[in-house]
C-alpha positions as CSV (number, residue, x, y, z in Angstrom):
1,X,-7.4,-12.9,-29.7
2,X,-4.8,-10.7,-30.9
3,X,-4.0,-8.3,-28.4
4,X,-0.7,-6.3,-30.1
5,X,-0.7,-5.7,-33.5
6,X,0.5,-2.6,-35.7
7,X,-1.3,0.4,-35.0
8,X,-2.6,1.1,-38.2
9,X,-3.9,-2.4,-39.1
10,X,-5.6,-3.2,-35.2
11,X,-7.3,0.3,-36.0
12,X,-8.2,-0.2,-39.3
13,X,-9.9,-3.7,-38.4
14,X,-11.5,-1.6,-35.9
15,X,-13.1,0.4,-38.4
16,X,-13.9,-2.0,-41.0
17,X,-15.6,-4.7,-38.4
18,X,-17.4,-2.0,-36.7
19,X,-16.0,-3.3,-33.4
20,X,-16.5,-1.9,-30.2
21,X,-12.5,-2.7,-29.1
22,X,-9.4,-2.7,-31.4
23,X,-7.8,-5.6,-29.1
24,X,-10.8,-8.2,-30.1
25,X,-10.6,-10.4,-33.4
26,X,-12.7,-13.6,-32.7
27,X,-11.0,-16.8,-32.8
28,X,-11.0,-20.1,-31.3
29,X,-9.4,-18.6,-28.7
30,X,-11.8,-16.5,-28.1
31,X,-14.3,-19.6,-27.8
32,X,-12.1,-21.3,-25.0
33,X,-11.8,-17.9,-23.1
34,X,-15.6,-17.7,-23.0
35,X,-16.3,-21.8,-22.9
36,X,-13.9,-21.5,-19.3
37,X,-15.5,-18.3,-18.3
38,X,-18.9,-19.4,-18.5
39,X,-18.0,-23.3,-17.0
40,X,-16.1,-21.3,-13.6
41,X,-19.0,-18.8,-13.4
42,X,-21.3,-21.5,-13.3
43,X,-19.6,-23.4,-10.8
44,X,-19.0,-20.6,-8.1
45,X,-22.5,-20.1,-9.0
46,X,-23.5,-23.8,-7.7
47,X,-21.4,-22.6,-4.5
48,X,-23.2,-19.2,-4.2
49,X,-26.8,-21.3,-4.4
50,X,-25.5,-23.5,-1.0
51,X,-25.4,-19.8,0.6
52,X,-28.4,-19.1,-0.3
53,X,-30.4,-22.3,1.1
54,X,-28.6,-21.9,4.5
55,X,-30.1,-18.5,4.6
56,X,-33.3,-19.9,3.4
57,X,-32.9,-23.2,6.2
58,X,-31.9,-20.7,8.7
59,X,-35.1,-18.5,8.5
60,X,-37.0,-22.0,8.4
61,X,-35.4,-23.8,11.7
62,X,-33.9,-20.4,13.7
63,X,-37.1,-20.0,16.4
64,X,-36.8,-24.2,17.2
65,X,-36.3,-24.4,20.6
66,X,-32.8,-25.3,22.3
67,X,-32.7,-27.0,25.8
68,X,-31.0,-29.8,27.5
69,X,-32.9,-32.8,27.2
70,X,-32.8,-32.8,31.2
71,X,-30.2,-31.3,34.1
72,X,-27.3,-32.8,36.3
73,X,-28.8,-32.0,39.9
74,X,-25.4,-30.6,41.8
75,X,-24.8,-33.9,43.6
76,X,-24.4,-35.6,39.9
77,X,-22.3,-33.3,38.1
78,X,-20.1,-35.1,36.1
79,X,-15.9,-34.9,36.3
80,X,-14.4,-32.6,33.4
81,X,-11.3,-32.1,31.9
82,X,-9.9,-28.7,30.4
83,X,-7.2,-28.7,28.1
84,X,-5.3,-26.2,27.1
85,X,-3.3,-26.4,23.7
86,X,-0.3,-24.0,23.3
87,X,3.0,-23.4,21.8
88,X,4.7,-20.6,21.8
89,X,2.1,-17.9,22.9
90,X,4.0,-16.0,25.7
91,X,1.6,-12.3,25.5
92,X,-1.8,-14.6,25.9
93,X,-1.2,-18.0,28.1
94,X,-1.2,-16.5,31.2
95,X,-4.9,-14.6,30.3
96,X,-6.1,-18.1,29.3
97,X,-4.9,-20.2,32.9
98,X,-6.5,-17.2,34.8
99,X,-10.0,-17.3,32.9
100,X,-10.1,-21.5,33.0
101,X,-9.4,-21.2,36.8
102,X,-11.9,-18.9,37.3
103,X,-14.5,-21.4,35.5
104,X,-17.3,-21.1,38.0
105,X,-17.5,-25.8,38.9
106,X,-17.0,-27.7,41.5
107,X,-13.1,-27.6,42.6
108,X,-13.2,-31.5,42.7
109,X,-14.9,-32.1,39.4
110,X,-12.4,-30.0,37.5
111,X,-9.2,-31.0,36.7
112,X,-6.9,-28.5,34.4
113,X,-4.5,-29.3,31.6
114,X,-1.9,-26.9,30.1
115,X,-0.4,-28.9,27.2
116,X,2.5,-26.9,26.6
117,X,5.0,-27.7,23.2
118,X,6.7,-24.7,23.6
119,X,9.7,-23.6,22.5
120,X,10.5,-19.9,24.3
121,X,9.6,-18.2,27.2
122,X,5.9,-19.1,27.3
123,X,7.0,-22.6,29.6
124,X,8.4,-19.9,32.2
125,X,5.1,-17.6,32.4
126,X,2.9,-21.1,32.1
127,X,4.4,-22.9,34.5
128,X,4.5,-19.8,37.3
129,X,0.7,-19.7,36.6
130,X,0.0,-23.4,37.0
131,X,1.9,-23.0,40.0
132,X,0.4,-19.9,41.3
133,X,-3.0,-21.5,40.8
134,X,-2.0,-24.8,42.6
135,X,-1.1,-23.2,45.5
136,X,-5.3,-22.0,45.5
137,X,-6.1,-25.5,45.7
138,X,-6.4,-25.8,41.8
139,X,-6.5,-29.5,40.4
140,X,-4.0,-27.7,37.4
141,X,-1.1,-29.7,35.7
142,X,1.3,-28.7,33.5
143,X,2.3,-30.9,30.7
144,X,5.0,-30.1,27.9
145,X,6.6,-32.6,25.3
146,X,9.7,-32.0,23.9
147,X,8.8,-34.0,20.9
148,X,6.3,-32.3,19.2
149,X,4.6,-34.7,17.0
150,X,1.4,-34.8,15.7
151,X,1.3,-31.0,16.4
152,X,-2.1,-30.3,18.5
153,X,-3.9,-33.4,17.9
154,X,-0.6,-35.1,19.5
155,X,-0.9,-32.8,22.2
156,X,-4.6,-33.6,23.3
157,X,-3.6,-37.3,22.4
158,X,-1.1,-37.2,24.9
159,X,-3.2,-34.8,27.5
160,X,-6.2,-37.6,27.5
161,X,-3.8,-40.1,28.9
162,X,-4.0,-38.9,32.2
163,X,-6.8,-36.4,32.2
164,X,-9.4,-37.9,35.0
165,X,-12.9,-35.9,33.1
166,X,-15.4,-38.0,31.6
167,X,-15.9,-34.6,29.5
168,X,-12.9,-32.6,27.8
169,X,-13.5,-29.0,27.0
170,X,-11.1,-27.2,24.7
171,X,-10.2,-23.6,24.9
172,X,-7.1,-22.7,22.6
173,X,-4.9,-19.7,24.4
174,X,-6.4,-16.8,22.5
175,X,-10.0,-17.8,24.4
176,X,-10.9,-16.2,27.4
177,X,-14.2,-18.3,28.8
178,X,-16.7,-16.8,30.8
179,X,-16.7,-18.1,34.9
180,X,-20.3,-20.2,34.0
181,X,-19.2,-21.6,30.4
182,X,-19.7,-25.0,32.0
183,X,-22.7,-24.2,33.8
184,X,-24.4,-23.3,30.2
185,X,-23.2,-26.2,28.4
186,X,-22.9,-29.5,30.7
187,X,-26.4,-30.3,30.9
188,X,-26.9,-30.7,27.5
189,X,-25.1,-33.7,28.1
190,X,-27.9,-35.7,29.8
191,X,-28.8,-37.2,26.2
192,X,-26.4,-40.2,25.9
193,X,-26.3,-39.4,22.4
194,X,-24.6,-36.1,22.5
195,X,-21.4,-36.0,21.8
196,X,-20.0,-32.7,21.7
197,X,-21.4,-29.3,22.5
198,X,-19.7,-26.4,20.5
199,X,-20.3,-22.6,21.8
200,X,-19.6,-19.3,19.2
201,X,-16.7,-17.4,19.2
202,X,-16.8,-13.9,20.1
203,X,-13.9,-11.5,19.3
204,X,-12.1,-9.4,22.2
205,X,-10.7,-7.1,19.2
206,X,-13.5,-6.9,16.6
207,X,-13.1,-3.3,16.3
208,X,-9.5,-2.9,16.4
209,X,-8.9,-2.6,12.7
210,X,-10.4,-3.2,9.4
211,X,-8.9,-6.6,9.1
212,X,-10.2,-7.8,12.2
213,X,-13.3,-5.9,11.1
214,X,-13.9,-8.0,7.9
215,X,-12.8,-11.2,10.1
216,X,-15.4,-10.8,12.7
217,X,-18.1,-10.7,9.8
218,X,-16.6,-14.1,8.3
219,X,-16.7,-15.8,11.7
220,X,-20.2,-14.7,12.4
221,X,-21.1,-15.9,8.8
222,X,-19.6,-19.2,9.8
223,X,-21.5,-19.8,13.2
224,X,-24.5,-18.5,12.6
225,X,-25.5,-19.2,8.8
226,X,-23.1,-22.8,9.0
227,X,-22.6,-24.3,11.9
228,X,-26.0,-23.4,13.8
229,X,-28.3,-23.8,10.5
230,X,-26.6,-27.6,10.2
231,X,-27.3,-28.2,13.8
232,X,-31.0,-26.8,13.7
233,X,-31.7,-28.6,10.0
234,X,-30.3,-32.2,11.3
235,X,-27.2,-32.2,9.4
236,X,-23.0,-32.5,10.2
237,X,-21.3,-30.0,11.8
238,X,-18.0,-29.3,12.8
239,X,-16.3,-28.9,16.5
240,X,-14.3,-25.8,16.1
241,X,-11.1,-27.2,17.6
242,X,-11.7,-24.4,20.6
243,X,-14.5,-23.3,22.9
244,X,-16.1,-26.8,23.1
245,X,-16.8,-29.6,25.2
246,X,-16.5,-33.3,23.8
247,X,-17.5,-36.6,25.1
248,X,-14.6,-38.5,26.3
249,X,-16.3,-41.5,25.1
250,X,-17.3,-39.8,21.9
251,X,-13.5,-39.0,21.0
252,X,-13.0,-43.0,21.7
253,X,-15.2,-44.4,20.0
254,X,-14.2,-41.9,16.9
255,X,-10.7,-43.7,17.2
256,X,-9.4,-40.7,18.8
257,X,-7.2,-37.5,17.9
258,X,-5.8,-38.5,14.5
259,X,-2.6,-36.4,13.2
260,X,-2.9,-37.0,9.7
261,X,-4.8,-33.7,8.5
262,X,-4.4,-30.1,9.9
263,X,-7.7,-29.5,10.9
264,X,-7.6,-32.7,13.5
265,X,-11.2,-31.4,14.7
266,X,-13.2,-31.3,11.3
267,X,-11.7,-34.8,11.4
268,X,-12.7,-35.6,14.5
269,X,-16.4,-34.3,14.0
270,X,-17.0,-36.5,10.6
271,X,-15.6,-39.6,11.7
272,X,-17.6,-39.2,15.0
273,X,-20.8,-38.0,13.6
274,X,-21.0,-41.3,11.3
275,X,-20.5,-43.2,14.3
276,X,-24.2,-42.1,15.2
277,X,-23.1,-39.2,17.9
278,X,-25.0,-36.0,17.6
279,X,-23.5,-32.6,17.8
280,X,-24.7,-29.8,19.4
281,X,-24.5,-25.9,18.7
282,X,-25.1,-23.2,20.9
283,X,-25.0,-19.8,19.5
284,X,-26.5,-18.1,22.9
285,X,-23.5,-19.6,24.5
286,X,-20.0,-17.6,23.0
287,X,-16.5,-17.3,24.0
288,X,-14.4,-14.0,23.2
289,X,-11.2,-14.8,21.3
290,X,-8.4,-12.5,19.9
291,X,-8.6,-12.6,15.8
292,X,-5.1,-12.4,14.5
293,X,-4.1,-8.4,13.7
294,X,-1.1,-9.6,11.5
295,X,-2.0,-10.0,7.7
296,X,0.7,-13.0,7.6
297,X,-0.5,-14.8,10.2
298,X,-4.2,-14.2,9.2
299,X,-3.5,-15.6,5.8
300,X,-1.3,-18.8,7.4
301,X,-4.3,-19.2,9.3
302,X,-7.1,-19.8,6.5
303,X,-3.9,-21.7,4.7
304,X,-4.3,-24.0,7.1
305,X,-7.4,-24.2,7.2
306,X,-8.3,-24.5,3.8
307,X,-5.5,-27.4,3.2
308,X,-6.7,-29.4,6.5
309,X,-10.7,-29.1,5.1
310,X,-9.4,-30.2,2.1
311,X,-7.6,-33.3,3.6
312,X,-10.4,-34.1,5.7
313,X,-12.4,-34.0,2.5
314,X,-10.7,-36.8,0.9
315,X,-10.8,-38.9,3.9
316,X,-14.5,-38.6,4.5
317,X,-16.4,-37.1,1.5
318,X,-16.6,-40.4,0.2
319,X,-17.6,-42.6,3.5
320,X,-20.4,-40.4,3.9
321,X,-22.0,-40.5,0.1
322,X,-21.8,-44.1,0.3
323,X,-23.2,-44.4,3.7
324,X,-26.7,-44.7,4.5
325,X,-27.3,-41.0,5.6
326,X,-30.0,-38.5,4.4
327,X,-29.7,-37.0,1.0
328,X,-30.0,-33.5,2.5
329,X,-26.8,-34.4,4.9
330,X,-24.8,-35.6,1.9
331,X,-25.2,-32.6,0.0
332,X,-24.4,-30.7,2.8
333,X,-21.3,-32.5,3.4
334,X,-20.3,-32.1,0.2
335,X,-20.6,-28.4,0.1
336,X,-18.9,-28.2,3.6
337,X,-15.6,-30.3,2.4
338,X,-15.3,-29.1,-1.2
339,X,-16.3,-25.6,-0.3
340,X,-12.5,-24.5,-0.5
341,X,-12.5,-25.4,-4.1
342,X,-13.5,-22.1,-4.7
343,X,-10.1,-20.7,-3.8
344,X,-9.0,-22.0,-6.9
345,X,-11.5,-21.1,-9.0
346,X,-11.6,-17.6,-7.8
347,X,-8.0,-17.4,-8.7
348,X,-8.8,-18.7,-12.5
349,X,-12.1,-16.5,-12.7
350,X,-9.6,-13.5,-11.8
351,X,-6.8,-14.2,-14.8
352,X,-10.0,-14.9,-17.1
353,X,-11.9,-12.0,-16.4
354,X,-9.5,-9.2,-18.9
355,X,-9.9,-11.4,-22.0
356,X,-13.4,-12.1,-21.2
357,X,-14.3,-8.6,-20.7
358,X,-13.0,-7.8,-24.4
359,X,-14.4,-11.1,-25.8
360,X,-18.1,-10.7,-24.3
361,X,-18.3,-6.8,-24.6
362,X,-17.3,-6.6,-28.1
363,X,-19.8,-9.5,-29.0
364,X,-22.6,-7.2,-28.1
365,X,-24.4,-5.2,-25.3
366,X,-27.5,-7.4,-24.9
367,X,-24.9,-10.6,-24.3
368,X,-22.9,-9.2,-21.9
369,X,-25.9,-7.1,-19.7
370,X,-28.2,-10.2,-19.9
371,X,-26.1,-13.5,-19.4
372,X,-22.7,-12.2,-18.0
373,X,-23.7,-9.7,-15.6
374,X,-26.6,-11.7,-13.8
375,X,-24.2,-14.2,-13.5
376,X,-21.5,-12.8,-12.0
377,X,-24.1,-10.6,-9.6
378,X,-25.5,-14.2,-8.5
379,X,-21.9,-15.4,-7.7
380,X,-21.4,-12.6,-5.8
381,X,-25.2,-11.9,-4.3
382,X,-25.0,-14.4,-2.5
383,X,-22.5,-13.4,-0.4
384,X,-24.0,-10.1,1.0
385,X,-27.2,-12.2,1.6
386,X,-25.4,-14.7,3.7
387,X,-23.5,-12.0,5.5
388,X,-26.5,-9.8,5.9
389,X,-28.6,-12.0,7.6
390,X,-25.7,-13.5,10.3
391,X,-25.2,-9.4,11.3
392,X,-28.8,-8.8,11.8
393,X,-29.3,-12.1,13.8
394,X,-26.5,-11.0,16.1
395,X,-26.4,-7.4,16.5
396,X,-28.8,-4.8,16.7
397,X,-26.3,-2.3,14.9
398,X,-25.9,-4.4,11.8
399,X,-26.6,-1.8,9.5
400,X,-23.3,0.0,10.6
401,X,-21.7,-3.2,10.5
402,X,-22.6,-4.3,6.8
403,X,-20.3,-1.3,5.9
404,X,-18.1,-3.3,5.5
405,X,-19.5,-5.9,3.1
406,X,-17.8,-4.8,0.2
407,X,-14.0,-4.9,2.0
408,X,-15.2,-8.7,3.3
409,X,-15.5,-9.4,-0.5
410,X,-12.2,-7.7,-1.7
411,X,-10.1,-9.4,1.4
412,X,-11.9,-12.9,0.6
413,X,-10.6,-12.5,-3.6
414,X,-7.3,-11.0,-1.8
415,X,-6.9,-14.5,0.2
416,X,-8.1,-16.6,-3.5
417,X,-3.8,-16.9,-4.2
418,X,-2.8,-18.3,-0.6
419,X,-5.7,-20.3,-0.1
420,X,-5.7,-21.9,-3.8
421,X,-2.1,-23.0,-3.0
422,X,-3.1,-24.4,0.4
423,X,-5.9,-26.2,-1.9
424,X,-3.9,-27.7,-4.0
425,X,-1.2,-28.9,-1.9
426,X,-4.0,-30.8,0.6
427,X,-5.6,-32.1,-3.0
428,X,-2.1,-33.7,-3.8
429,X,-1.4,-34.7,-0.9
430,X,1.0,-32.5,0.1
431,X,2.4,-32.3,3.9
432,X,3.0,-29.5,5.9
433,X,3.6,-28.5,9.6
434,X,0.6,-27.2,11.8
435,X,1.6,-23.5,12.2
436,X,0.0,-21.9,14.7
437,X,-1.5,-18.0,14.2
438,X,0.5,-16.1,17.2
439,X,-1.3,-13.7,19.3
440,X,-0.4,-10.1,21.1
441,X,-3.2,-9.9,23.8
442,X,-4.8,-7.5,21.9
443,X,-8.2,-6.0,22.9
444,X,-8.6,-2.0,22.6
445,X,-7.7,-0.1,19.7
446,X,-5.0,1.3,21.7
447,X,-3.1,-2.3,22.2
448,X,0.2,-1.9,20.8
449,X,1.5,-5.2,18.9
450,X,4.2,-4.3,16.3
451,X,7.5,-4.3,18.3
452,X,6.2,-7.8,20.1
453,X,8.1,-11.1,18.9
454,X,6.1,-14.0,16.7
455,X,6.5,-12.4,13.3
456,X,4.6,-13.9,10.4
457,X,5.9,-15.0,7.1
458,X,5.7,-12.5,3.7
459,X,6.3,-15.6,1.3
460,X,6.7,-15.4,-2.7
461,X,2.8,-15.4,-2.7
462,X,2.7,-11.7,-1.6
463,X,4.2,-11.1,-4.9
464,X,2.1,-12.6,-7.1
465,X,-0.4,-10.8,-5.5
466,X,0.5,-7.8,-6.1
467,X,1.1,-8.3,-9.6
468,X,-2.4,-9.3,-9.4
469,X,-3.5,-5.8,-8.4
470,X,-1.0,-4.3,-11.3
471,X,-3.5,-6.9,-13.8
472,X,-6.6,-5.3,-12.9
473,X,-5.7,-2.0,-12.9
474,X,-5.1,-2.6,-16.3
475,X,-8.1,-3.8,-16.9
476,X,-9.9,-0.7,-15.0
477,X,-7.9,1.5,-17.3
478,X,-9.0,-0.3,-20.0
479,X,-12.6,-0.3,-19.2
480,X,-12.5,3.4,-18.7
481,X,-10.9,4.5,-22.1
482,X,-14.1,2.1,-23.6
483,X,-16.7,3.7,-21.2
484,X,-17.6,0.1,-20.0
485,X,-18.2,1.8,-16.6
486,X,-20.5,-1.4,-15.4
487,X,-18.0,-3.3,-14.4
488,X,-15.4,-1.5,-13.1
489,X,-17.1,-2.3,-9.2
490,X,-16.7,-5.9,-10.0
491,X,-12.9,-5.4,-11.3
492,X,-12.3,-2.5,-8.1
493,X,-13.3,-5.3,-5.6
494,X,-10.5,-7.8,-6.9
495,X,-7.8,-4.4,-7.0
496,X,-8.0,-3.6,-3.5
497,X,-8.1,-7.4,-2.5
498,X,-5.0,-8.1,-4.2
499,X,-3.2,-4.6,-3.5
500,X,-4.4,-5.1,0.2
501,X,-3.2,-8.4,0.9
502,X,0.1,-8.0,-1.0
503,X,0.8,-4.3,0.3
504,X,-0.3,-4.8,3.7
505,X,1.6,-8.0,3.8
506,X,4.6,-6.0,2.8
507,X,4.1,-3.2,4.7
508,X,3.2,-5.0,7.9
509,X,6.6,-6.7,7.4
510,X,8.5,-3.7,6.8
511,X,7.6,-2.4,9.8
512,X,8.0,-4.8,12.0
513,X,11.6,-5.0,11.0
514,X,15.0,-2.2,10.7
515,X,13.8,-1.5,7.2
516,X,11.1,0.6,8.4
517,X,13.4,2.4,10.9
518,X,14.0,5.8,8.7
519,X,10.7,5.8,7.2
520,X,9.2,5.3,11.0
521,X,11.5,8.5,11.9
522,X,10.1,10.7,9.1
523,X,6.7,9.4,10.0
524,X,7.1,10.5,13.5
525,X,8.0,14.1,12.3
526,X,5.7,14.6,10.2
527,X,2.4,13.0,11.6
528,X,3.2,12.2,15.4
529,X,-0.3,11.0,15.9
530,X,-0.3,8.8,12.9
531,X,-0.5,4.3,13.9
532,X,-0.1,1.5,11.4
533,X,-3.9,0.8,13.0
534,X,-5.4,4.5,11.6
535,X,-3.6,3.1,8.4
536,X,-5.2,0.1,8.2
């Protein structure tokens, strides 16, 4: 495909070819633009299909009933354990210890763990609220390693060597647990079988801004349309790492808190669940969390995630296809663990899309309206359908909600550049630290957060993004001088995704440091009642 050319001749060739474009000339280049067009398409395709049969298995099992298969009469409730993980999280620790106290359980049957790595002053604020808490008769402890190894896996390791519960419940120190979280969830334990009940997360600052916005809808996607339609249809499902209560003997008999992936629960869940122990998902049963407000530490976040899945993937994926497990639960696994792939693919979809658009538009409009736009429409349909339905299952004002479907689709192609990398480096086998995603205690729209310490990383990424966003503007200016108006949606969605996550990354930066100052001061002059959250 020759895209420069002299004037005269590219225009001539234009003319004599009847082509729709001067930029296209068919070659075999042209053939392996479309040949790896057609081959991602298809693939993200296979991956847009899994949404739809959880929306299709979640309409088919979503009315089956949920109850304990019995209850603990109050003279038999069993001892837990609650752990909480932390390191550095000074604004939000505190908030945690006072909502785990107030768990509404028998005094004696509790016993509290603050595992504390930390670093700064959140030992100081932890360790006056353990001790503020003792002195009310609380059965708290706090526990800090100077050794951090193993990251949080190491520090529930460690935390299970003296905790005294036959069950452990996990709240991470964004999570603030309702007084009869226990009450709702213990009783399920009267099967011997289950090993682990898992309760959705709820979000203390859903509305704060459109980032937390587009979160909150990926989250409820996740709970609702994954983890609840795997429990209900009899396949794996993951513990969540937070707002969960495990088995002690479950956790054993899975050989324990392993350190060698970043998502040490995902790990946890597959090696316990092909031990035999079933898993259990509560959706009526939620815990309010803070999502992360800071672009940075939002992307570090689905980093890690994406690199631990893909970790966990190749140290289970292949125990459980050769196991003796239902096909429908090894297909699911297999979606579950490779899911991340799409990062990737995403990523080469996005650099292939320009030169396809030429290549397929200038072989014809009948081509491009009846093979290349169903196909990218089911890619992408998919996603509004799965989102769709986990908003009308969960709130009555989901119409106002799916508002915001389209800016869930441009921050998830914005994310495609970190989370390939993260990808790639758990695929080679690439180590990393655990870094945690630092919280503000932010709740209202009012909670101010920029001037507080934890400040996420920018990274080289940020650029590549937004030379991203420069690539398909092009190709939007392109598509307008041809009047190929069709597409231009498709190519606005991956714009703003790009420019969003590598702008806002900046910006967010810039602001939170003495570069900002002078713009900050004209800002003030001009617009006194303008906030980076009315910008975002």
């Amino acid at each position: 495909m020759e895209l420069f050319g002299t004037p005269t001749s590219s225009y001539q060739k234009f003319l004599d070819t009847n082509n729709i474009s001067y930029l296209y000339q068919m070659d075999g280049f042209d053939l392996a633009i479309v040949v790896a067009y057609f081959t991602v398409l298809a693939i993200l395709s296979f991956y847009g299909l899994h949404r739809y049969i959880m929306v299709f298995l979640f309409h088919r099992y979503r009315n089956r009933p949920i109850a304990p298969k019995s209850r603990f009469a109050e003279s038999e409730l069993p001892r837990v354990t609650v752990q909480i993980p932390a390191y550095n999280e000074m604004y939000v620790i505190e908030r945690v210890i006072d909502a785990v106290c107030a768990l509404d359980y028998p005094p004696d049957l509790l016993d509290i763990q603050v595992l504390d790595d930390s670093t700064d002053e959140t030992r100081r604020i932890a360790r006056e609220a353990v001790a503020r808490w003792r002195e009310r008769r609380r059965d708290i402890h706090y526990i800090h390693r100077v050794d951090r190894s193993g990251f949080k896996a190491g520090a529930l390791e460690n935390g299970l060597r003296t905790a005294k519960g036959e069950f452990v419940a996990v709240f991470d120190v964004d999570f603030v647990p309702d007084p009869d979280f226990l009450r709702k969830t213990i009783h399920y334990f009267t099967d011997p079988q289950v090993g682990m009940v898992q309760g959705r997360w709820e979000h203390l600052n859903r509305d704060y801004s459109f980032l937390t916005k587009t979160q909150a809808i990926f989250l409820d996607g996740h709970f609702m349309l994954e983890s609840f339609t795997r429990f209900l249809s009899g396949r794996f499902f993951n513990f969540n790492g937070t707002a969960g209560i495990l088995r002690r003997k479950t956790i054993e008999d899975a050989g324990g808190w392993e350190h060698d992936t970043l998502t040490e629960d995902l790990d946890l869940s597959y090696r316990a669940q092909m031990k035999g122990w079933r898993f259990v998902f509560l959706p009526h049963v939620y815990v309010p969390a803070e999502l992360p407000v800071e672009i940075n530490s939002f992307k570090s976040q689905q980093c890690r995630w994406a690199k631990g899945a893909m970790q966990t993937c190749k140290k289970s994926l292949l125990r459980v296809l050769r196991g003796s497990f239902d096909p429908g639960e090894k297909l699911e696994t297999w979606y579950h663990l490779t899911g991340n792939i799409t990062y990737p693919l995403m990523v080469v979809l996005a650099i292939l899309l320009f030169p396809a658009l030429i290549v397929r538009y200038n072989q014809g409009w009948f081509e491009l309206l009846t093979i290349d736009l169903p196909l990218f429409i089911l890619s992408f349909s998919s996603v509004t359908t799965f989102y769709i339905t986990s908003q009308k299952a969960l709130h009555k004002d989901w119409c106002r909600r799916i508002c915001y479907l389209p800016g869930l689709m441009a921050v998830g192609i914005g994310m495609t550049i970190p989370g390939a990398k993260a990808v790639l480096e758990g695929a080679i086998g690439l180590k990393s630290p655990f870094v945690r995603t630092p919280k503000f205690s932010v709740e209202g729209k009012k909670s101010e957060w920029m001037n507080k310490k934890y400040k996420g990383d920018v990274g080289i990424l940020t650029v590549v993004e937004i030379a991203f966003a420069l690539y398909f503007l092009l190709a939007i200016l392109y598509s307008l001088s041809l009047g190929i108006y069709g597409v231009i949606p498709f190519l606005f969605l991956f714009l703003f995704g790009y420019l969003y996550t590598g702008l806002w990354s900046v910006a967010q930066s810039m602001k939170r440091s003495n570069l900002w100052v002078s713009f900050g001061k004209l800002q003030s002059v001009l617009r006194p009642s303008l906030r980076m959250t009315d910008i975002e």
